[in-house]
N, C-alpha and C positions, 0 to 999 in steps of 0.2 A: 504494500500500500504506500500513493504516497505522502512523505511527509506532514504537508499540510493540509490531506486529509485527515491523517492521521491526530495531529494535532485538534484541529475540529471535534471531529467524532469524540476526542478522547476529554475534550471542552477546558483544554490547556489556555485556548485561543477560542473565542467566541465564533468566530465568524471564517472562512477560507481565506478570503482575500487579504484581509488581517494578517492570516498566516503566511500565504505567499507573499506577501509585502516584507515581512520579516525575514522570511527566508531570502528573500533579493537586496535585504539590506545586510547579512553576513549576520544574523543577529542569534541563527538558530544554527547549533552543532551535533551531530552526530560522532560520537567516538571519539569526539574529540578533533573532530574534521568538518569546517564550512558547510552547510548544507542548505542543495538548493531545494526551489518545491518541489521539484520531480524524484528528488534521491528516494528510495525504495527503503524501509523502515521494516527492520526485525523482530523477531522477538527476542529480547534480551541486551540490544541496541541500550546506550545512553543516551539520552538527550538532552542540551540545555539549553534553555533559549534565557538572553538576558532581555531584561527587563526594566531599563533606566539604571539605577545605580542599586539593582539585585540579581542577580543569577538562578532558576529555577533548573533542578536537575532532577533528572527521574529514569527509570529504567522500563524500559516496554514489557510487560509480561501478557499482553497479548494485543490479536490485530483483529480486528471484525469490521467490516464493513460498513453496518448497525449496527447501532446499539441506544437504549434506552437511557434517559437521562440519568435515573439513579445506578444502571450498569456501570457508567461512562468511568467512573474512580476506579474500577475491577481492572481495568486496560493498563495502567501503569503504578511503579510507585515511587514517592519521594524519596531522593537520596540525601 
């Protein structure tokens, strides 16, 4: 899946374009590596996307397509 669907679905990032805008500002990392919105997102991936003057890191523990609002937290967790 990618990225900034991922980020969506996973309600990191409210909205896609949100996300791809981030991802095209260099603001969002995979492993530790620049990630744009198309990079393809794992399970077990780190990610962190900063956020002014915070850093949010989190680890993918799963990918779904769908998923219901209160699922959305079960997709990842804070590190």
């Amino acid at each position: 899946m990618r990225i900034d669907k991922f980020l969506k679905n996973s309600r990191l990032i409210k909205r896609r374009t949100v996300a791809k805008d981030a991802c095209d500002q260099g603001r969002v990392f995979i492993n530790d590596k620049v990630a744009k919105a198309s990079t393809d997102v794992k399970v077990g991936d780190i990610i962190t996307i900063a956020f002014g003057n915070k850093d949010v890191k989190v680890e993918v523990l799963d990918v779904q397509e769908t998923v219901r609002k209160d699922e959305a937290k079960e997709l990842f967790k804070y590190l």
